[in-house]
C-alpha positions in Angstrom: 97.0 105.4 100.0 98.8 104.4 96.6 97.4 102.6 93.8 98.5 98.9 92.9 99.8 98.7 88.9 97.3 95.7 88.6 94.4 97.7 87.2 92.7 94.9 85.7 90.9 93.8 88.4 86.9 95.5 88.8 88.1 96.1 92.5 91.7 97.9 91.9 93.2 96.9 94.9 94.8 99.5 97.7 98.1 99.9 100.1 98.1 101.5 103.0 101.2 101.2 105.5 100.3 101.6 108.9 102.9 102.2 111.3 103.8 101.6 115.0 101.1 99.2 115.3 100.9 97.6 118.6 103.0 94.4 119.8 100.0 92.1 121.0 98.3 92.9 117.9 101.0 92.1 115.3 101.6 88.9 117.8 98.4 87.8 117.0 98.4 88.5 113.5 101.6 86.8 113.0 100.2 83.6 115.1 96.9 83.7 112.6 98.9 83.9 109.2 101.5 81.1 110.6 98.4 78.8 111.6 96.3 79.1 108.2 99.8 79.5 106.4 98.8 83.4 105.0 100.8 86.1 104.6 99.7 89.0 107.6 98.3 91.2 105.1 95.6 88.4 104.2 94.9 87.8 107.6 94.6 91.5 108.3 92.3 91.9 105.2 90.0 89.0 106.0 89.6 90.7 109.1 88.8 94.1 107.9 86.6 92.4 105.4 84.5 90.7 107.7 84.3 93.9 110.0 83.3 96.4 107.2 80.8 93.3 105.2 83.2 93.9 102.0 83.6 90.9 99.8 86.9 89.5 100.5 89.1 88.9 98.0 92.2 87.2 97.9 95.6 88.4 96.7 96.5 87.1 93.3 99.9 86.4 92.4 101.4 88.9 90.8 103.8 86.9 88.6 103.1 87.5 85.2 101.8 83.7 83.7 101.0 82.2 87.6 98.0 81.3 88.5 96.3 81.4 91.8 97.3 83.4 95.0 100.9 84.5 96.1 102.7 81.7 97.7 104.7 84.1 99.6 103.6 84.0 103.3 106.7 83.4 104.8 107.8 86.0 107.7 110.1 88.8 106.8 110.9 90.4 109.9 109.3 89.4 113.6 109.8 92.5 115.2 108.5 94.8 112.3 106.3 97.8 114.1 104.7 98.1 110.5 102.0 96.8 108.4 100.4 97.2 105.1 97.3 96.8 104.6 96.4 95.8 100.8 92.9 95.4 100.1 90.1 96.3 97.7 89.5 99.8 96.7 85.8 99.0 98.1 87.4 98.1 101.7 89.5 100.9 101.9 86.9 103.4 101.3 84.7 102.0 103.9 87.7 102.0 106.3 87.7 105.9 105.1 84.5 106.5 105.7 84.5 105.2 109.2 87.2 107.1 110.2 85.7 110.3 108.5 82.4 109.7 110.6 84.2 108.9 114.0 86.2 111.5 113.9 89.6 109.1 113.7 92.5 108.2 111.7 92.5 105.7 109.3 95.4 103.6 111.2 93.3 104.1 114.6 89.9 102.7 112.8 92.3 99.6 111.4 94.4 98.9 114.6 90.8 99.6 116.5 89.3 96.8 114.8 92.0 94.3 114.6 92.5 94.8 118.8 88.5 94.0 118.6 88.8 91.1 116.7 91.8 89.8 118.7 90.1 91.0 121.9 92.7 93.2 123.4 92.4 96.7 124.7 92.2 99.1 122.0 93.8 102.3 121.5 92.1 105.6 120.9 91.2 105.9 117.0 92.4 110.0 117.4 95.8 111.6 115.7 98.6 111.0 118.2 100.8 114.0 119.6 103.6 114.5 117.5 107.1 113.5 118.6 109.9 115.3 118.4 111.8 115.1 114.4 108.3 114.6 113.4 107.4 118.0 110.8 
């Protein structure tokens, strides 16, 4: 989990890149963020938010001298295996704290509850066997 370099907010916000995340639930969060024209990440966040009762807090744009939210919710790459999660610090931690008390991963809590939301099958929240070139 890295930092974002806008500190100024009460609730620093948080990254998190989760990887090989399942094809019917990036579908589905691709088919979300195109319908309420979001980026993925927002439409991944709302849904953690809701999930974990955290606040929800949109993205502001990070231009220096812009106002209001990021405009860029465009798709950068359809077959991406990959997303990153950037919420609140308060978000994260309770995502951390799940996983800490179930025993999981952080990226099997998150892909746990998005397969939920979307109701598809979910995958076991455990760590995964290593694969080969993997240290």
């Amino acid at each position: 989990m890295s930092r974002d370099r806008n500190d100024r907010n009460k609730n620093p916000r948080r990254e998190l890149l989760v990887t090989d995340v399942p094809h019917p639930i990036r579908s589905a969060l691709d088919n979300e963020a195109a319908a309420r024209k979001e980026s993925v990440n927002t439409v991944a966040v709302r849904v953690l938010s809701t999930h974990y009762r955290v606040k929800f807090q949109p993205p502001e744009n990070g231009l220096r001298g812009q106002q209001g939210t990021a405009t860029n919710s465009f798709r950068r790459n359809a077959d991406t295996t990959k997303l990153t999660i950037r919420g609140g610090a308060k978000l994260h931690r309770q995502i951390a704290v799940d996983a800490a008390r179930r025993g999981g991963t952080l990226r099997g809590v998150i892909l746990e509850t998005l397969a939920v939301h979307y109701d598809l099958e979910p995958e076991p929240i455990g760590r995964r066997p290593r694969t080969k070139g993997s240290a």
